[in-house]
C-alpha positions in Angstrom: -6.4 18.3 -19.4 -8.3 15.6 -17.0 -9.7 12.7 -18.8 -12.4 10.5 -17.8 -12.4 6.4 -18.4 -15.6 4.8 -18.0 -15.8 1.0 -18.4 -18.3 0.2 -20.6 -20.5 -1.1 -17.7 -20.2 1.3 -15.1 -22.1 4.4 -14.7 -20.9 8.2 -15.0 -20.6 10.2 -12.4 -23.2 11.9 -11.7 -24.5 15.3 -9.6 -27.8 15.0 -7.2 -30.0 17.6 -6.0 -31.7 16.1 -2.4 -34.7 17.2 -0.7 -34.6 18.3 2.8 -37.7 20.1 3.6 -38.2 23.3 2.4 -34.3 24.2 1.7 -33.4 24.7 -1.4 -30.4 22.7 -2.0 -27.0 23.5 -4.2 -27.1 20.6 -6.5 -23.2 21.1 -6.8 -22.3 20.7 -3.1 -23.7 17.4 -3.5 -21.3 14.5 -5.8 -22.2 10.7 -6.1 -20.1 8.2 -8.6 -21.5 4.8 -8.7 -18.9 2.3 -10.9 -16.9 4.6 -12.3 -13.2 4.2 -13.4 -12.1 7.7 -13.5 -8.2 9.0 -14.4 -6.5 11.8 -14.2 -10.1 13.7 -13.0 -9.0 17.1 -10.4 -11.6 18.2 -8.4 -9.5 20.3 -6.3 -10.9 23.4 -4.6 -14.2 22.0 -4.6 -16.6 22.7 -1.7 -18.8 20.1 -0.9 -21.4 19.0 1.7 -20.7 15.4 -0.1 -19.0 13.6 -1.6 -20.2 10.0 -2.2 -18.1 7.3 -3.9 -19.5 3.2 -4.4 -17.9 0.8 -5.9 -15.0 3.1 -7.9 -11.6 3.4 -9.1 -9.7 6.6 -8.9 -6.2 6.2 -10.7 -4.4 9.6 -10.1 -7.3 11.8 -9.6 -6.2 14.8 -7.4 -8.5 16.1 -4.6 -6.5 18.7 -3.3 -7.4 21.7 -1.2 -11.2 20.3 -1.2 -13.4 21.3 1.5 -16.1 18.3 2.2 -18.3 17.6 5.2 -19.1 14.1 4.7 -16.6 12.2 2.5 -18.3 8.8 2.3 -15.6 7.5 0.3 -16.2 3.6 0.2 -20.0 3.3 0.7 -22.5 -0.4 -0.3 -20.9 -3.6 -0.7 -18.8 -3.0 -3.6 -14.7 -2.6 -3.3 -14.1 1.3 -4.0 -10.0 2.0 -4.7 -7.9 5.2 -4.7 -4.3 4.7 -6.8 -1.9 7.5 -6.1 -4.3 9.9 -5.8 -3.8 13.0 -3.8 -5.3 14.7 -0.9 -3.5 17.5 -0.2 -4.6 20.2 1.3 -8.2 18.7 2.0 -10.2 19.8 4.8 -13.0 17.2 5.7 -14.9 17.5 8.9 -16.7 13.8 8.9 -14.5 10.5 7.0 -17.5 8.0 6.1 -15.0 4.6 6.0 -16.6 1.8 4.0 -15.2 -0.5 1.6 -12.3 1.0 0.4 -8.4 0.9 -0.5 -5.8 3.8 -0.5 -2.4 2.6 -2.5 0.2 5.4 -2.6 -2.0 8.3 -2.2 -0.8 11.5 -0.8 -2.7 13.3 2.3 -0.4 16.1 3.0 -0.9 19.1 4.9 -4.3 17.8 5.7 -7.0 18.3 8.4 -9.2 15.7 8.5 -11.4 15.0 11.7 -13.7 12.0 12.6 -12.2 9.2 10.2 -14.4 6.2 11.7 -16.1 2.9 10.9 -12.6 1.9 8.7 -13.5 -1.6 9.5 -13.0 -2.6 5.9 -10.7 0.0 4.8 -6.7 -0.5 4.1 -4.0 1.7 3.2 -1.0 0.9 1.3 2.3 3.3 0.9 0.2 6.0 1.9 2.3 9.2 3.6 0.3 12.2 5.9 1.5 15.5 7.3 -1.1 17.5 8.9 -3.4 16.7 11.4 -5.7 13.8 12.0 -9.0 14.2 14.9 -10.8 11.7 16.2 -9.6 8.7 13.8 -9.8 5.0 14.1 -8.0 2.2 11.9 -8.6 -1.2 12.1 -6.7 -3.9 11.0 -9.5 -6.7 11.2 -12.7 -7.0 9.6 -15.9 -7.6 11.1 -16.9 -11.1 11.4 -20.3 -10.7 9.8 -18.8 -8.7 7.2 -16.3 -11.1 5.7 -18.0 -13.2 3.6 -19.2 -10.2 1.4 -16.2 -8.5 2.2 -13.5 -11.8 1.2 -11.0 -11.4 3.7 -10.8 -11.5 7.7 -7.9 -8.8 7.4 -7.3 -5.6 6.0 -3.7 -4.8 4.6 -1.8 -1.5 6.2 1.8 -1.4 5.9 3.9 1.3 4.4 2.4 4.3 5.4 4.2 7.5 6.8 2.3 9.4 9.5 5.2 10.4 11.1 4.7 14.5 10.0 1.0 14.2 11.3 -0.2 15.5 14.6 -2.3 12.5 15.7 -5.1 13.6 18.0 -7.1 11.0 19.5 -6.2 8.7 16.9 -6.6 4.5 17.4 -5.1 2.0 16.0 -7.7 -1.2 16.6 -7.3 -5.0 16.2 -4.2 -5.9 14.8 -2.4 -2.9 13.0 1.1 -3.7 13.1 2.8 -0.1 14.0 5.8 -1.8 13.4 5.1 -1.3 9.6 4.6 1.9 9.6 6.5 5.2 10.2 5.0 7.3 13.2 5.3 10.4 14.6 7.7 11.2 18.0 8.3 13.7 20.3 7.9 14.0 23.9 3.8 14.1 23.7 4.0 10.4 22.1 5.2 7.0 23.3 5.0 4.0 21.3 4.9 0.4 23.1 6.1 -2.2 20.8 4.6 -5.3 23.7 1.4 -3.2 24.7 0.4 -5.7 26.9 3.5 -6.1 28.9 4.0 -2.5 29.6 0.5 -2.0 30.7 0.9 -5.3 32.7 4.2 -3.7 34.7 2.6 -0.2 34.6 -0.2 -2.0 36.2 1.9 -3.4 38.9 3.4 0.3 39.3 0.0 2.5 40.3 -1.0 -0.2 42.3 1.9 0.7 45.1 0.5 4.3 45.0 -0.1 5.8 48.3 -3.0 8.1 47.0 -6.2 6.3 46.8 -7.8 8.8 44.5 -4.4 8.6 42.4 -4.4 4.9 42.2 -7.8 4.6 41.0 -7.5 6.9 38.5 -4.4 5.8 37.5 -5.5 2.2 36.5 -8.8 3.7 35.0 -7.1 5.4 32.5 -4.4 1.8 32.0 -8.0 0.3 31.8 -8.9 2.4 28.5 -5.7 1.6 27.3 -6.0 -2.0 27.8 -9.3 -1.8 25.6 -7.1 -0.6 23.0 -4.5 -3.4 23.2 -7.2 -6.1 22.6 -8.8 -7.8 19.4 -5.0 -8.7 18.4 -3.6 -4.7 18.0 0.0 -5.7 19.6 1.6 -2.3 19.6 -0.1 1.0 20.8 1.2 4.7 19.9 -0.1 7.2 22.6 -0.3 10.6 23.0 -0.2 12.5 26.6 -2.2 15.3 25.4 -5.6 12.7 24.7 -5.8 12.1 28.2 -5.8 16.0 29.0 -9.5 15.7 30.6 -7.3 13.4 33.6 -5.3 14.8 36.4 -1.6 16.4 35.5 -0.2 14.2 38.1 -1.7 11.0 36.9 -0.9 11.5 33.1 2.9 12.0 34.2 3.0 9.0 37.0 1.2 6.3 34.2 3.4 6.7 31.4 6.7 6.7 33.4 5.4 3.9 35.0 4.5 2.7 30.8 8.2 3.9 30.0 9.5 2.0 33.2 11.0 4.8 34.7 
């Protein structure tokens, strides 16, 4: 049986219906919790357009096999945290990031696609098989954030990604890979001195014969460089991101990356 633990100043959760036009609108595809402690509460198998959490803490709650289009799961000014909890199974097509803390949580066999603005979100001990789209992690926060945030950095370290298919996933300002376990194969190369590697890859287009190849090739060490600033030390790439480039010029920059 799933209990629910409110302090005795925070709010229950709560459903809302929402206006939009004319449409009439399924008050249960719609879930906002406002300072709630909640344990051992399973919403698993819910379908949701939302799901809207602010300034919460989730000890053990399981949201497995949930379908959600919007999962704002850190939203307002106001420290939301997720304590081995699980995710498996979830589907989500849009991950709202926001103020917010995963410790030990489980995201297994997952698809989750668009994971973005995680400028104030850390994980902890956290392990992912699946598939993550379109993500971004950052390890810093944003300078006009951290006074109402408290810290300049955000903590992730410990987490296992290394049974996830990571597609067009970035790791931003100051991640240290080395803290984590990542996935490998022949589609990924990791580059412990980012930096360096694109500094000598650099070095390696240029003496291309082609023109066309050569321009290409350091426009696409260019986006990588991007990646490698605001402190992120180590880069994890993946050959199949860069599908939209030329065969020939996917193959030539990372062996020039690897120093072939």
């Amino acid at each position: 049986m799933s209990s629910l633990e409110l302090n005795p100043d925070d709010q229950p959760w709560k459903i809302e219906a929402r206006d939009v036009g004319h449409a009439e609108i399924d008050p249960n595809e719609y879930i906002d919790i406002e300072r709630a402690r909640q344990v051992d509460v399973d919403y698993s198998g819910r379908k949701l357009k939302q799901f809207c959490a602010v300034g919460c803490r989730f000890e053990r709650c399981r949201f497995d096999n949930m379908r959600i289009d919007s999962f704002a799961f850190g939203s307002g000014r106001e420290l939301s945290e997720y304590i081995e909890c699980t995710f498996n199974g979830i589907r989500v097509y849009s991950m709202f990031g926001g103020f917010a803390r995963f410790i030990r949580c489980s995201f297994q066999d997952v698809d989750i696609r668009k994971w973005k603005w995680g400028e104030k979100t850390e994980l902890i001990d956290c392990i992912f098989t699946g598939r993550l789209t379109e993500c971004i992690f950052n390890g810093t926060v944003p300078e006009q954030d951290r006074p109402w945030v408290g810290r300049e950095r955000n903590e992730f370290r410990g987490n296992d990604v290394s049974g996830c298919d990571l597609v067009d996933v970035a790791f931003r300002t100051g991640i240290d890979l080395s803290l984590q376990r990542l996935p490998t194969g022949p589609e990924y190369l990791y580059l412990p001195d980012a930096a360096a590697a694109i500094g000598r890859a650099q070095l390696a287009v240029n003496e291309w014969y082609d023109a066309r190849l050569r321009e290409e090739g350091l426009s696409l060490l260019r986006s990588m460089e991007f990646e490698s600033q605001g402190g992120q030390c180590q880069l994890l790439l993946r050959t199949d991101d860069y599908e939209t480039r030329a065969p020939e010029v996917i193959d030539g920059v990372f062996a020039a990356l690897r120093g072939d």
